[in-house]
N, C-alpha and C positions, 0 to 999 in steps of 0.2 A: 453456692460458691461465689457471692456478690464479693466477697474480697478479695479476690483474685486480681480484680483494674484498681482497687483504693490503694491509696498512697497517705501514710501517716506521717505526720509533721508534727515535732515534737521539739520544742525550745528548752535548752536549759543550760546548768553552768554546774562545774565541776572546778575545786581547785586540786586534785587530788586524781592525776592520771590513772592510777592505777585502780579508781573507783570508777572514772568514767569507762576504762576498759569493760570492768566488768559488768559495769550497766548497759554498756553495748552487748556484752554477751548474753546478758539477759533477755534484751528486747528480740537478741535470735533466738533465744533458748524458748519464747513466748512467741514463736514465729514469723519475724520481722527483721530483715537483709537490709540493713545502712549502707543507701544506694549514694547520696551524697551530702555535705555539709554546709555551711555558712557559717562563718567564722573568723571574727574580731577577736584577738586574744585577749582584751579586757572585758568585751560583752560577752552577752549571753551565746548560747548557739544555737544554731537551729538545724538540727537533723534532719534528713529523710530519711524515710521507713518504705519499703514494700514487700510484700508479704512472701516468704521463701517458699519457691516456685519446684525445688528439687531435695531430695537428701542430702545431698551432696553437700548444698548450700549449707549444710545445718553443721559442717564440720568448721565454719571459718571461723578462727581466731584471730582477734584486732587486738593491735596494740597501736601505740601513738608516742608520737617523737614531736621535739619543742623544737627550732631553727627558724634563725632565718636565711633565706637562700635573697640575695639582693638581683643576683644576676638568672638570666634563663638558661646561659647557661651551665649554671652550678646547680639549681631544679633539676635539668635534665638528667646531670652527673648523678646525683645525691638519688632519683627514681631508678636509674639503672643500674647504681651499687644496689638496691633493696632488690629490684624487681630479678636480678641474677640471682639472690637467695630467694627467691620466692615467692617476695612481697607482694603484693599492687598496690600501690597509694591512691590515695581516694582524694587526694587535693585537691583544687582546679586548675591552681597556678601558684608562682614563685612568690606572691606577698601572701601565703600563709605562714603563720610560724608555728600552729597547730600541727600534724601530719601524722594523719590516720590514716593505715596500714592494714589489708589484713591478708589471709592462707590459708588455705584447704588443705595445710598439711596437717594429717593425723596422727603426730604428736604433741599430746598436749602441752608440753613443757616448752615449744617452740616460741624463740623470744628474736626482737629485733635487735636486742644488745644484750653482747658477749660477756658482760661482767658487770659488778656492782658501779665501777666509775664511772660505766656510758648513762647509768640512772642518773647518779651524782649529777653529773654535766648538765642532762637535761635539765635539773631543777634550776642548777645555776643558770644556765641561760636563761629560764622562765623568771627567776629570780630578777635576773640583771633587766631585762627586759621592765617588769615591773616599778623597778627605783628609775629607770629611762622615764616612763610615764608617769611617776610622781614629781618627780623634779619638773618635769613640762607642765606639770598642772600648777603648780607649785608658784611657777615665776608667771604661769597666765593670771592666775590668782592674783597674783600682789600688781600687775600691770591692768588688771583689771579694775582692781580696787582703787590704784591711781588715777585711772581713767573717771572712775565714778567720782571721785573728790576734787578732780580738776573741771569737770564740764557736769553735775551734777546730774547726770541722766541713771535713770532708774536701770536700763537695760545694761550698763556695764557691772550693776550692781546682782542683777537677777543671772547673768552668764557667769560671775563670778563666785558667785557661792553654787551655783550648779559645779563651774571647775574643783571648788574645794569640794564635793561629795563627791566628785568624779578622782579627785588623791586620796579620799580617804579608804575609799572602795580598791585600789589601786595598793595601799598599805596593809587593808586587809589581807589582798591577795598573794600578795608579798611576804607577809609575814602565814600561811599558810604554806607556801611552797617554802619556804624557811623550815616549816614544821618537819616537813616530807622529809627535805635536802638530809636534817641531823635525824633523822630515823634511820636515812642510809646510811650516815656516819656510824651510828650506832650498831645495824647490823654489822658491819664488819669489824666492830671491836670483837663483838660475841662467840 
């Protein structure tokens, strides 16, 4: 029973919430309780894992909500409208805009929004969120490249095409939760 004190740590990147959900259900269902996260919205992530200690544990369902909360106290707000239906959020604080949620309630069909347009939302705001970060990368880029043609230095040339993979990475993601956003469109025609 040597895994009982380990602690697994597990990096990665999902554009596609409702996969990253259930790869978090998985790593419970493979016996391992997402104890807490680190989390840039445009980088990667880095999970913690430890290894489920009771049965009980093995009934939680996570899902995850995009926001950003600016003030502490609209966080505080936004944790105890969820935490009154049952939720716990697993945040740390107010500059996330990830927000992973889960419940020991045993129905499975238990979801943190009421209808198709709270999904919608979220993508748009992931959505918005992502053309916010290209456009910034966008104008570092071309001010960087100025910067390199007016004082010839290499460094403003090697940060600036690092910012341009850093928009293109940024339009990938965008145009992914794009994907998502018109699939919910689409369910609800059907």
């Amino acid at each position: 029973m040597a895994r009982k004190n380990k602690v697994k740590k597990v990096i990665k990147q999902f554009s596609d919430f409702s996969k990253e959900e259930q790869w978090l259900q998985s790593m419970l269902d493979e016996g391992w309780i997402l104890k807490s996260y680190d989390s840039e919205d445009v980088d990667d992530c880095q999970y913690v894992f430890e290894p489920v200690k009771s049965e009980n544990q093995k009934n939680i369902i996570y899902k995850i909500d995009f926001r950003d909360l600016n003030k502490k106290g609209e966080f505080e707000e936004y944790r105890s409208i969820f935490e009154d239906a049952g939720w716990t959020l697993l945040s740390k604080n107010s500059w996330y805009s990830k927000h992973i949620f889960y419940t020991t309630s045993t129905n499975p069909q238990r979801d943190i929004f009421s209808d198709q347009e709270s999904y919608r939302e979220r993508e748009r705001r992931r959505m918005s969120s992502s053309l916010i970060n290209i456009i910034i990368s966008i104008l570092m880029f071309a001010v960087l490249i100025v910067l390199y043609i007016i004082y010839d230095r290499s460094a403003f040339l090697g940060v600036g095409i690092m910012t341009l993979f850093f928009s293109i990475k940024c339009m990938i993601d965008y145009y992914r939760h794009r994907k998502v956003y018109k699939s919910f469109l689409t369910r609800e025609v059907e």
